[in-house]
TIGU-920104 format. One line per 10 residues: number of its first residue (from 1); their letters; for each residue x, y, z of C-alpha. Coordinates in Angstrom, 1 decimal. Layout:
N
NUM	A	X/Y/Z | ...
This chain:
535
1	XXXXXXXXXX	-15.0/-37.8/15.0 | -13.3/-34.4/15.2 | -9.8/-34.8/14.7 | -7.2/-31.9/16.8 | -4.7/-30.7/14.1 | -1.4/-31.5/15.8 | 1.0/-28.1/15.2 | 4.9/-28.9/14.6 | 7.7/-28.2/16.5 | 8.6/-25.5/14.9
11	XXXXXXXXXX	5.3/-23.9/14.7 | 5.0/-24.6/18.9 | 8.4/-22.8/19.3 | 7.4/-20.1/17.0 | 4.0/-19.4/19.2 | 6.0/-19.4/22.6 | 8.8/-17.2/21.4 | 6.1/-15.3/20.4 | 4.3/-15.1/23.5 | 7.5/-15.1/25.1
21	XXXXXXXXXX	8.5/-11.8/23.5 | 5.0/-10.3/24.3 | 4.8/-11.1/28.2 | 8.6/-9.4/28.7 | 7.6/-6.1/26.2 | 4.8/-5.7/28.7 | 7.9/-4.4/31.7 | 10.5/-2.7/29.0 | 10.2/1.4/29.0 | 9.0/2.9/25.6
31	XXXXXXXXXX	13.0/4.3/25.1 | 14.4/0.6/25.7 | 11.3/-0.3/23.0 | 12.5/1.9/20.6 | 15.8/1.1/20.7 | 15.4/-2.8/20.3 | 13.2/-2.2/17.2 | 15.9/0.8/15.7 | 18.5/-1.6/14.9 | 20.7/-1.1/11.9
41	XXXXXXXXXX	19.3/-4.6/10.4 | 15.7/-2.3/10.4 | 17.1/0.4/9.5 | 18.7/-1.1/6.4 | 15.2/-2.9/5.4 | 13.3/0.5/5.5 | 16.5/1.9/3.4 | 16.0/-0.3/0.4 | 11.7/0.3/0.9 | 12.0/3.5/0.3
51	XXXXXXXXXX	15.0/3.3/-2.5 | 13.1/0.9/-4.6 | 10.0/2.8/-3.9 | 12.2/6.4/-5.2 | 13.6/4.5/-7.8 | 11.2/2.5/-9.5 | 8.3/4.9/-9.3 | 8.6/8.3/-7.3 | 11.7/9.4/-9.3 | 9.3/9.1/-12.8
61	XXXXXXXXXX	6.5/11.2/-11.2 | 9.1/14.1/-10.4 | 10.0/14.1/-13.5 | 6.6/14.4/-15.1 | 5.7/16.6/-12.3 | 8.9/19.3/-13.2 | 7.6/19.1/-16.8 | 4.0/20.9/-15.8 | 2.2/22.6/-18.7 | 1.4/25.5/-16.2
71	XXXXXXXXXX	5.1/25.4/-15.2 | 6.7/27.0/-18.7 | 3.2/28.2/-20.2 | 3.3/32.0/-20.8 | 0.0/32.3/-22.7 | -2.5/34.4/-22.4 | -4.9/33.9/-19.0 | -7.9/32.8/-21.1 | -5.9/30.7/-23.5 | -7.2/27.2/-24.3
81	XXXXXXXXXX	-3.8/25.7/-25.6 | -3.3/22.9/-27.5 | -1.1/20.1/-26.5 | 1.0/17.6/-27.6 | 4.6/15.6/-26.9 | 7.0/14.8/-29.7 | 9.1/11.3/-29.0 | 12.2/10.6/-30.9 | 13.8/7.6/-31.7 | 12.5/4.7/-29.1
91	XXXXXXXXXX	14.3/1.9/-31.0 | 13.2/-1.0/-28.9 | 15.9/-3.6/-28.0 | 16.3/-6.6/-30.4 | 18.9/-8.8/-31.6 | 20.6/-6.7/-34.2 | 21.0/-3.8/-31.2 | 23.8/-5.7/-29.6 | 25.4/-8.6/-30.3 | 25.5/-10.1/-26.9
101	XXXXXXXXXX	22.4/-12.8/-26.3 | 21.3/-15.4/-24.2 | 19.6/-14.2/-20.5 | 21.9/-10.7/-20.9 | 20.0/-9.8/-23.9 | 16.7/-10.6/-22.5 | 17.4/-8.6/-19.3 | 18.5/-5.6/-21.2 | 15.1/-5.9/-23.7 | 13.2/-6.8/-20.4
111	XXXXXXXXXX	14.6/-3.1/-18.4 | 14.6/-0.9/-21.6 | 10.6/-1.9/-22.4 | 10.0/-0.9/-18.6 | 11.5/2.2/-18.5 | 9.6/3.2/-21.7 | 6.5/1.7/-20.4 | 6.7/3.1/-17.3 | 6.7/6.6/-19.0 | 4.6/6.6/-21.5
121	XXXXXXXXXX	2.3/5.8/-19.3 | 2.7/8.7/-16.7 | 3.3/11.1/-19.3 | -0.5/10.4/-20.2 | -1.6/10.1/-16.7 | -0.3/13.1/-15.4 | 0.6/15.6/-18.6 | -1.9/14.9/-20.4 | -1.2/15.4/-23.9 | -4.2/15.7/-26.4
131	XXXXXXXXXX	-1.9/14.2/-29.2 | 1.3/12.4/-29.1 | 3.8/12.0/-32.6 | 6.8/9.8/-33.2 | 9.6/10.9/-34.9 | 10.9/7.6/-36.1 | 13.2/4.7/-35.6 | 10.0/3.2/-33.8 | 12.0/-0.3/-33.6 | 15.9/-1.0/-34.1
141	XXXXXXXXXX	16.3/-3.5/-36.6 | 12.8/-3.0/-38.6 | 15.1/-2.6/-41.8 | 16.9/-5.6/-40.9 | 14.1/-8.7/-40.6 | 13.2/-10.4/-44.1 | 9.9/-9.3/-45.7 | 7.2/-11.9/-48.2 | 9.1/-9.8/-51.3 | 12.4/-8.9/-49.8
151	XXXXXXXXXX	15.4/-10.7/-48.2 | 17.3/-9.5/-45.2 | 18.5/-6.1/-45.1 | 22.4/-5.2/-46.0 | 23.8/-5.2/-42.5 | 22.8/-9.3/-42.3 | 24.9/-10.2/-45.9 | 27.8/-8.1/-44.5 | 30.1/-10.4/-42.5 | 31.8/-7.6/-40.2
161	XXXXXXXXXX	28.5/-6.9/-38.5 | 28.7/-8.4/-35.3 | 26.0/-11.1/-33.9 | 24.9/-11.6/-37.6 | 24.8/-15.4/-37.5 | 21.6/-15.7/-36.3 | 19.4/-12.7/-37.9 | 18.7/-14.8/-40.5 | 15.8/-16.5/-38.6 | 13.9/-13.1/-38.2
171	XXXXXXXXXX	11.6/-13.0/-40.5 | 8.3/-11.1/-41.0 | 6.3/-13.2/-38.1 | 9.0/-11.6/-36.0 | 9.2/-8.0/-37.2 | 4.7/-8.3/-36.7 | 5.5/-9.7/-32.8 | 7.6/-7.0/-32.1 | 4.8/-4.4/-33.6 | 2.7/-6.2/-30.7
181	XXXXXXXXXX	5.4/-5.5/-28.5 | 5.8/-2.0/-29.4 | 2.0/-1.3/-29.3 | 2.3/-2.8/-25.6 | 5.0/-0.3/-24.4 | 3.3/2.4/-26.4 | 0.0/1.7/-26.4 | -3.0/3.6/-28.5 | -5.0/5.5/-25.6 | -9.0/6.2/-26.2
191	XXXXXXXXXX	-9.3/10.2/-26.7 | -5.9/10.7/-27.1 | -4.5/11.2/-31.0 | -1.2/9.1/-32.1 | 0.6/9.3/-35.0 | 3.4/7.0/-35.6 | 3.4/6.9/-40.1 | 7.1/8.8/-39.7 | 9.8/6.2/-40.1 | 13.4/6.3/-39.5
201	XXXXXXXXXX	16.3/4.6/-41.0 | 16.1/2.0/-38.5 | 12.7/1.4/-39.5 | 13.6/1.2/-43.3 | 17.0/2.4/-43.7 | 18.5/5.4/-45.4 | 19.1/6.5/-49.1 | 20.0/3.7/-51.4 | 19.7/1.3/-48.5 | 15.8/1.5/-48.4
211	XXXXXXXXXX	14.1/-1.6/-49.9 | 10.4/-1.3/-51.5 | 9.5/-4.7/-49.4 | 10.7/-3.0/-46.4 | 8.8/0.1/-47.1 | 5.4/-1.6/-48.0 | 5.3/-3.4/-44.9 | 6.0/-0.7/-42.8 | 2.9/1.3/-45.0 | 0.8/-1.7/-44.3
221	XXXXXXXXXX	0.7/-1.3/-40.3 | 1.7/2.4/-39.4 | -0.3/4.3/-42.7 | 1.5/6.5/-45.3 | 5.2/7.8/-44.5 | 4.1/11.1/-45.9 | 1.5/13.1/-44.1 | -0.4/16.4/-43.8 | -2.3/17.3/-40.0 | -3.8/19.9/-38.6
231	XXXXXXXXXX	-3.2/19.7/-34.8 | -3.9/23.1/-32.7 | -4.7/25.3/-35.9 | -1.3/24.3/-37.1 | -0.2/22.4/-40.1 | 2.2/19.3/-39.3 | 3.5/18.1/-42.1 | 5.4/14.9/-42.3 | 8.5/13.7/-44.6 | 9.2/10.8/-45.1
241	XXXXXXXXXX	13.4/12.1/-45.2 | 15.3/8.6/-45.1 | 13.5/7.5/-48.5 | 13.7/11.4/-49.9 | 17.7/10.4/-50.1 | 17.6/7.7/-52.3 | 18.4/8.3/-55.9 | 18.5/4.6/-57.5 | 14.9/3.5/-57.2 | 12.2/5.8/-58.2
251	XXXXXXXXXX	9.7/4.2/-56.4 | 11.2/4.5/-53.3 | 12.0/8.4/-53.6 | 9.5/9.6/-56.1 | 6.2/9.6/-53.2 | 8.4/11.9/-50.8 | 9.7/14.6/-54.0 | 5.8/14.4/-55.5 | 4.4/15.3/-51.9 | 6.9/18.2/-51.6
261	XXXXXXXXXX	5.7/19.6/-54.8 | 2.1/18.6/-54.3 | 1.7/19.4/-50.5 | 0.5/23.3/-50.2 | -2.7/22.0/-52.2 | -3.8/19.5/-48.8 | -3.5/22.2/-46.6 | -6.2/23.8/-45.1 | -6.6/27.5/-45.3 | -8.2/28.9/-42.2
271	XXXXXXXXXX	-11.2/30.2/-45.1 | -12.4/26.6/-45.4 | -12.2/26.2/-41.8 | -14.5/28.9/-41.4 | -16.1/27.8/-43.5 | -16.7/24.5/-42.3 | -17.3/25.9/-38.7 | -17.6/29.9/-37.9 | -17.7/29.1/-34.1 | -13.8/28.2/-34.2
281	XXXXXXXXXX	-12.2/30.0/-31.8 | -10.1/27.3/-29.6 | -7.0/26.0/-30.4 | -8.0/22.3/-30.8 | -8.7/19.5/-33.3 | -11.2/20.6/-35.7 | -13.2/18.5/-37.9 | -15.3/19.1/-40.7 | -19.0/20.8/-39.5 | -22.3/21.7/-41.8
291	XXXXXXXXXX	-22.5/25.2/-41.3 | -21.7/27.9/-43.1 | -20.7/32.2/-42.4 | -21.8/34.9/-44.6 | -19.7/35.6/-47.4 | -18.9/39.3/-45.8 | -17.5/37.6/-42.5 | -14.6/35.1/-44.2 | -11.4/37.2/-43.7 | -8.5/37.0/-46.1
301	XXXXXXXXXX	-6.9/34.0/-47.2 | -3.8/32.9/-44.7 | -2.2/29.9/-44.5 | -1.9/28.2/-41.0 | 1.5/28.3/-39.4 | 3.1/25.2/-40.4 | 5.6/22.6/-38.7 | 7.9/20.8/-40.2 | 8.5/17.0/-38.7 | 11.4/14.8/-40.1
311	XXXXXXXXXX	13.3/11.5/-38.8 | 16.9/12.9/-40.1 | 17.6/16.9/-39.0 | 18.4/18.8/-41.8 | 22.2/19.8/-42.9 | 24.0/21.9/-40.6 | 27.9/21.9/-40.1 | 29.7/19.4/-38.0 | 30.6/21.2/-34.4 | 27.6/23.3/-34.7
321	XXXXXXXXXX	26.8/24.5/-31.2 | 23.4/22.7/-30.0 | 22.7/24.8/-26.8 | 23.4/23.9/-23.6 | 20.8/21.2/-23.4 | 22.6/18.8/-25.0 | 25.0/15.8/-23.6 | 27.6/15.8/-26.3 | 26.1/12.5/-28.2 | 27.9/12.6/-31.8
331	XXXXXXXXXX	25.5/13.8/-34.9 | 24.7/10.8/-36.7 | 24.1/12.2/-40.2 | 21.9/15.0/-41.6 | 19.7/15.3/-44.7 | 20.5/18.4/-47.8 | 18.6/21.9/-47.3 | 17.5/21.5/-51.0 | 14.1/23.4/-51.1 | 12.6/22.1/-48.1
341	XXXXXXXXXX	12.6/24.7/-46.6 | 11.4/27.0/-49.0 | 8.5/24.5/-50.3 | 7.2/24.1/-46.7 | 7.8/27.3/-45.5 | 7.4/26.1/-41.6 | 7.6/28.3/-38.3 | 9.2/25.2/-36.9 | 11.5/21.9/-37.5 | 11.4/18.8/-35.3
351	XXXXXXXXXX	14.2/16.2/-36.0 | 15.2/12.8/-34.5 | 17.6/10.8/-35.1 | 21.0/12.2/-33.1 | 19.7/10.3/-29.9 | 20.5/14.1/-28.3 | 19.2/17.5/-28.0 | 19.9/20.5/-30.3 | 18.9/24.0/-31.3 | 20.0/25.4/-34.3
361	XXXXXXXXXX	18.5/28.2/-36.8 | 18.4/27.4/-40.1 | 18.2/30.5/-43.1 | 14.4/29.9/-44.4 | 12.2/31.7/-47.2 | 11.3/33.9/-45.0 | 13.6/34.7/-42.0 | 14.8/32.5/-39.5 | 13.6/29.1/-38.8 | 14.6/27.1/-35.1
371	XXXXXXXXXX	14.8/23.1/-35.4 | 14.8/21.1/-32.6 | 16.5/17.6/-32.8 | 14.5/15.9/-29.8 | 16.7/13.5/-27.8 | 15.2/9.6/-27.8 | 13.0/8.1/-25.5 | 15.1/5.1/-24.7 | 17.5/4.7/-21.9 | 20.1/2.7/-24.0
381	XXXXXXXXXX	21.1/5.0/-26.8 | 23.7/6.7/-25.3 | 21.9/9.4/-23.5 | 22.1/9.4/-19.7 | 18.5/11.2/-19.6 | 16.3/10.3/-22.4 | 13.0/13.1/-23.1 | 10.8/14.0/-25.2 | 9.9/17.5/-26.7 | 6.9/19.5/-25.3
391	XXXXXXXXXX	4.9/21.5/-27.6 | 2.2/24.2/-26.8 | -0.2/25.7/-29.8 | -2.3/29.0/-29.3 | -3.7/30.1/-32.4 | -7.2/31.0/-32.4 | -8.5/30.7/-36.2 | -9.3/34.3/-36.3 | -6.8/36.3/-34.9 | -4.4/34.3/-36.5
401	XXXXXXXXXX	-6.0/34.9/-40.2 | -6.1/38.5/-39.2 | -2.9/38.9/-38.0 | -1.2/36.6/-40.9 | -0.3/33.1/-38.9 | 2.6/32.5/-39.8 | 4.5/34.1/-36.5 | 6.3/31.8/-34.3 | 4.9/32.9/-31.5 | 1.9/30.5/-31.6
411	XXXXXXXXXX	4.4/27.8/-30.2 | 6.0/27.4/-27.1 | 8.2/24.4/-26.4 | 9.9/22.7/-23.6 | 12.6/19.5/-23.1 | 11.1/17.2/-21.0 | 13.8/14.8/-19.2 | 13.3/11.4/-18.1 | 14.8/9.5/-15.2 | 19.0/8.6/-15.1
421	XXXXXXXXXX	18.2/5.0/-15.0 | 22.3/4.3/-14.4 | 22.2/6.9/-11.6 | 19.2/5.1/-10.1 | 21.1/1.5/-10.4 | 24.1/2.9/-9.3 | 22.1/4.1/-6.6 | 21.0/0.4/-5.5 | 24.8/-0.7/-5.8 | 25.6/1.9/-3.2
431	XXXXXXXXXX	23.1/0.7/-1.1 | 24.0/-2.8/-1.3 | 27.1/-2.4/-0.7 | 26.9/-0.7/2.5 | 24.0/-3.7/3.5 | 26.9/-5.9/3.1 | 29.0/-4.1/5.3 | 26.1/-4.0/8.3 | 25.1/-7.6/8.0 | 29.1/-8.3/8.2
441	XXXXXXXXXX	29.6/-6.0/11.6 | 26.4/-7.3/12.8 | 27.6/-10.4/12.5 | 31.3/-10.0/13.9 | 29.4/-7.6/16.7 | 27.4/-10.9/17.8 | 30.3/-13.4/17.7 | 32.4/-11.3/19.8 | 29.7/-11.0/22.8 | 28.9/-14.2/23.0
451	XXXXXXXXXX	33.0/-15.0/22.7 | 33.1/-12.1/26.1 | 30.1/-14.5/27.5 | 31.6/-17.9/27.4 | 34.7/-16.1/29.1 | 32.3/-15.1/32.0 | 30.8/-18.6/32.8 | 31.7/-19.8/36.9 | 34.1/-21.9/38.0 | 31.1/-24.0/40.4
461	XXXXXXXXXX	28.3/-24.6/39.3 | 25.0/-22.3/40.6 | 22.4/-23.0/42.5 | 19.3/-24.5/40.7 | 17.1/-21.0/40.8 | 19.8/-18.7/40.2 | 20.8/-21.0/36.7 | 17.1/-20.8/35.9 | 16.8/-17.2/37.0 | 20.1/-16.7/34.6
471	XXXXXXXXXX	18.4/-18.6/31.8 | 15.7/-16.5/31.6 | 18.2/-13.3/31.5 | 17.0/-11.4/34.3 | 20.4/-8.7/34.4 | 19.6/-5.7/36.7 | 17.4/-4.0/35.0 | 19.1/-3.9/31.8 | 17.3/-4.7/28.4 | 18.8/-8.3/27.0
481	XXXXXXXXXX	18.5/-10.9/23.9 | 18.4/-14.4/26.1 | 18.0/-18.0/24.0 | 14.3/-19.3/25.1 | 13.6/-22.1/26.7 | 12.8/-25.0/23.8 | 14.3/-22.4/21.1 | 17.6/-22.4/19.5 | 17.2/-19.5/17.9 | 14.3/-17.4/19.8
491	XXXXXXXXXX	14.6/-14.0/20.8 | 13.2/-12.3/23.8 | 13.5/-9.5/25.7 | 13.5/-9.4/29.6 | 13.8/-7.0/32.6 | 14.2/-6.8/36.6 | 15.3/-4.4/38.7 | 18.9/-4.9/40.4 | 17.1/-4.6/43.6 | 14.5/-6.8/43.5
501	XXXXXXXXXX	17.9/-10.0/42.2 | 20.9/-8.7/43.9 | 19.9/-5.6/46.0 | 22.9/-3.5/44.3 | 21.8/-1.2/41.7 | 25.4/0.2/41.0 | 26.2/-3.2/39.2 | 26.8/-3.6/35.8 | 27.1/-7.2/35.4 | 25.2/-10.3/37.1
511	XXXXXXXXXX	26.4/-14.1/37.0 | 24.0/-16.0/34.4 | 26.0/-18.8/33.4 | 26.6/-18.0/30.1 | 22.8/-18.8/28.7 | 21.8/-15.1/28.3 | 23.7/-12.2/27.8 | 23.3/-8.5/28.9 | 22.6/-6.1/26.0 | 23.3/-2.4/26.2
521	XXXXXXXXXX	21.6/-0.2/23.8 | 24.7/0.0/21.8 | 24.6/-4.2/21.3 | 20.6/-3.6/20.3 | 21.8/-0.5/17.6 | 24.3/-2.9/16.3 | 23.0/-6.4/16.4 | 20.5/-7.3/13.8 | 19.6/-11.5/15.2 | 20.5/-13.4/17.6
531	XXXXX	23.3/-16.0/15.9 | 24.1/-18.1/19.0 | 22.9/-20.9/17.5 | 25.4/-20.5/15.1 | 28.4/-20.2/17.2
């Protein structure tokens, strides 16, 4: 036997209030409509549905948008550039970053690995980047976290570092789960090249401070710390700068000081790729092919322009001007000149490290050479907008042998800034704050008419129909919030014309007994619910 599903109460006042509220919209004018639904209770929902939806993803969209290849590019019109975004210093949150813990620290971990998430992501969704390098300092304490061969780093055994009681329990399991982690906020992308070998001195420390335990691990997941590749008909090479300083352990320094002698040998002259592939004309990735030019075709010998990419920037003076791009962050540290520069020779230097922007010219073998010190990814070192450095190659294999390659002017490059997270949360404060203060008047607004009502209420009592007529709130025409009948809390709005209850249309009030109570379109802008149930 078929059993009726008895409702509740509260579900049967729900549906009348409802229906209620529909049969009394059917008389109110459109204006009278829009006015009860434009109340500043409304108007402060929508508020914070667009805010969150500005700050949480149109705001990072904008600001991949502004960076626009075709926005900055000043190639030629039938160039086929190559690509490619540089990020600095990332350093995700872990225990040695601050020394606060418990929830805080899991909020601020929780927040930074978002806003790197979030874009990373739309930087490969909307800019499109055929390669993507990282300049080091992948995590923050990667130096610090015990190894199978080495104990913890320095920082751990020195008693004035703060929130060093604990660190003693990361070990190697936890340096591999934050690789997972980092590989989640940065993840490898099908089509897309990523190079990540380049470590910082977060990632292994600096100088004397390196440990070979330290090192080998690091070798072990992100490949060799130095690095030759050609990317866009250009030669990136790779030094491995924080090891390069130390001067105790020869094992430690020796592979960085061999590879500087050794590198010109791995670099590939644009004669072998000819060689390897006479059709190369485009400025992208080229691999090895089968075929083969005549011998009178191969042009001269010239080496590709070359790029220089380090964790720490080379030396340059303390107060050196860094351009107007820059916040003011303090430089961290730099590393010697020494022959770098003339060893590589490179149309270019990219540098981490100082968490900030800067442009400064350094004296090279021959002429000038610009380095960039790219500001970090990471909204929590210091930065108020974190970026990342756009580069653009056009170097077509020929031309450039022809014409000698080694010419700047086969890069262009452009800052690419991030969101001001604290400007966006700051943002949400503001607009909290000022929901406070309309919930408050909305609520003071409502005590205060119903106060003016009770005031109203006859001395005798009224007739049965005119009580029942004043229940239901008919007020001369007027829109009004009246209590339902079976609801303590139900809202619904109801008209008549003044002639039709009183046959005065000049009046402003009507006698209802205190159960409903007249609402002018002021009392709808300001009122957000009906609290006389409170009262």
């Amino acid at each position: 036997m078929h059993q009726t599903r008895q409702s509740s109460p509260l579900h049967r006042r729900f549906l009348a209030n409802i229906s209620s509220y529909r049969a009394t919209c059917k008389n109110v004018p459109l204006k009278a409509r829009i006015w009860s639904t434009l109340t500043l209770c409304n108007i402060t929902i929508l508020s914070w549905i667009y805010i969150l939806y500005w700050g949480e993803h149109k705001v990072f969209r904008d600001a991949m948008h502004e960076c626009q290849w075709d926005r900055w590019e000043q190639w030629p019109e039938d160039a086929q550039p190559y690509r490619m975004a540089l990020i600095a210093d990332p350093q995700i949150v872990d225990p040695h970053t601050y020394p606060r813990r418990g929830i805080v620290l899991k909020a601020t971990i929780f927040y930074t690995d978002l806003f790197m998430s979030k874009s990373y992501s739309l930087l490969n969704k909307i800019l499109l980047p055929e390669s993507t390098v990282f300049l080091g300092d992948l995590f923050d304490g990667g130096r610090e976290w015990s190894t199978s061969t080495a104990t913890w780093g320095s920082h751990v055994t020195d008693p004035s570092t703060p929130g060093r009681e604990d660190w003693t329990k990361y070990n190697r399991a936890y340096w591999e789960e934050e690789f997972v982690r980092f590989n989640k906020i940065f993840p490898m992308l099908p089509g897309r090249r990523s190079i990540r070998s380049l470590p910082g001195n977060h990632d292994l420390g600096f100088g004397n401070g390196v440990n070979e335990g330290v090192v080998s691990r690091f070798k072990s997941f992100f490949g060799e710390t130095n690095s030759v590749h050609t990317l866009g008909n250009h030669t990136f090479v790779l030094i491995d700068s924080v090891s390069l300083e130390n001067t105790e352990n020869p094992k430690i320094y020796e592979p960085a000081r061999r590879f500087l002698d050794e590198f010109s040998a791995s670099i590939p002259s644009p004669r072998k790729l000819l060689q390897q592939n006479p059709e190369v004309r485009s400025s992208k990735l080229y691999d090895a092919g089968n075929g083969a030019p005549p011998a009178n075709t191969v042009p001269p010998i010239s080496p590709l322009p070359k790029i220089l990419l380090t964790h720490v920037p080379l030396y340059r003076p303390q107060n050196t001007p860094c351009g107007p791009l820059r916040e003011g962050h303090s430089l961290d540290g730099t590393i010697p000149l020494r022959d770098i520069l003339k060893k590589i020779q490179p149309i270019l230097v990219a540098s981490g490290d100082d968490h900030d922007y800067c442009e400064v010219l350094h004296a090279g073998a021959t002429g000038m050479v610009k380095e960039i010190t790219v500001k970090s990814f990471s909204m929590a070192m210091s930065v108020r907008r974190p970026g990342f450095l756009m580069l653009s190659l056009w170097n077509p294999v020929k031309e450039a042998v022809v014409e000698g390659g080694n010419d700047a002017s086969t890069v262009q490059s452009r800052l690419c800034l991030l969101p001001d997270q604290v400007g966006i949360w700051q943002t949400y404060l503001m607009l909290f704050g000022i929901t406070k203060f309309v919930v408050t008047l909305s609520i003071v607004w409502a005590w205060l008419r119903r106060r003016k009502s009770k005031g109203d209420e006859p001395l005798l009592p009224l007739s049965q129909d005119e009580a029942a007529r004043s229940k239901r709130g008919y007020v001369n025409g007027s829109v009004e919030y009246a209590v339902s009948s079976g609801s303590s809390n139900g809202i619904a709005i109801s008209t008549r014309s003044s002639a039709s209850n009183h046959g005065s249309s000049g009046s402003s009030r009507s006698h209802y007994g205190g159960y409903g109570t007249a609402v002018s379109d002021s009392d709808i802008l300001f009122c957000c619910f009906d609290i006389s149930a409170l009262a």
